[in-house]
N, C-alpha and C positions, 0 to 999 in steps of 0.2 A: 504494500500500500504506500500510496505517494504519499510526503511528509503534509503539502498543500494539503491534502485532504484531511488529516488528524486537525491542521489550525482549523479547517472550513467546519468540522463537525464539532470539536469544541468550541472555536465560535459562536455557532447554532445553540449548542447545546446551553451556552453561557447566557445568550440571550432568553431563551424561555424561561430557564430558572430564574435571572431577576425577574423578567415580566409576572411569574406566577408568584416571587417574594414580594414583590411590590405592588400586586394587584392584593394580596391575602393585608399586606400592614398598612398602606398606606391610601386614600382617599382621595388628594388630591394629586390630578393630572402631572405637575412639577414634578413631584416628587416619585409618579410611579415613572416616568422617564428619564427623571436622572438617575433614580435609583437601577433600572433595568440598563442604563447605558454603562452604568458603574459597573454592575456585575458580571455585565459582558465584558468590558475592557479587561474586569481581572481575571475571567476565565482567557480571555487574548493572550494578555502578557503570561496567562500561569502554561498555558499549551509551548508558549516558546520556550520559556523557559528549561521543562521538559524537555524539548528537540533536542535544546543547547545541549543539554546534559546528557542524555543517552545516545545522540546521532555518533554512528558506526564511523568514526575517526581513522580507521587504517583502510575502509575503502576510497573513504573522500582523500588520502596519504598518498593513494597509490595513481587517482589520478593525477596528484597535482604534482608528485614527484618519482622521474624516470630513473629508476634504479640502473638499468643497463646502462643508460648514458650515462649517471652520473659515477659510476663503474668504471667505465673506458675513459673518460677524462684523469678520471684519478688515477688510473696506470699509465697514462699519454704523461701525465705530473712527475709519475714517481720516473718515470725510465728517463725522463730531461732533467731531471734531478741527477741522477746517477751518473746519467753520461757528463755533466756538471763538475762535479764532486771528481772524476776521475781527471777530467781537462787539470782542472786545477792542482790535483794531487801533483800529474807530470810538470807542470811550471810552478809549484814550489820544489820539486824533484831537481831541476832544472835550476830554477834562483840559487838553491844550496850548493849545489855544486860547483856554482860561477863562484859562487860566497866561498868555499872550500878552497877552490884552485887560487884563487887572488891570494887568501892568507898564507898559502903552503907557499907561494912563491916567494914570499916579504918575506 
């Protein structure tokens, strides 16, 4: 069942119950419509609320975030990293040894 549908039936549902709270307590017309508008808005906000709270979070997760791709970038990252890290290993390899050969010679 669609989530729309749960607000649209609690909605519904919120309104008749004020209209029947409000037609059994109250007399005048004011008061049976703000009160009915009351009851409905807090059956409104309580149905969202609800959603908020139990809507299925790891399927709304998986459309919004691409595990494969975000997979492949993060090994495209680590392998330029490495190759990285190795560059620079041979040209400090390389600095030290310029650095070596100068001293041995003095």
């Amino acid at each position: 069942m669609k989530i729309e549908n749960f607000i649209y039936f609690f909605t519904i549902c919120g309104f008749f119950i004020g209209l029947i709270f409000s037609i059994i307590n109250f007399n005048d017309p004011m008061y049976i419509l703000f009160y009915t508008l009351l009851i409905t808005l807090f059956f409104y906000l309580l149905i969202h609320l609800s959603i908020a709270n139990f809507l299925d979070i790891k399927n709304l997760s998986k459309e919004i975030f691409d595990k494969s791709k975000y997979e492949e970038a993060s090994d495209y990252f680590i392998y330029e990293l490495e190759s990285r890290e190795k560059r620079i290993k041979t040209l400090v390899n390389v600095v030290e040894n310029i650095n070596s050969k100068k001293f041995k010679s003095k």
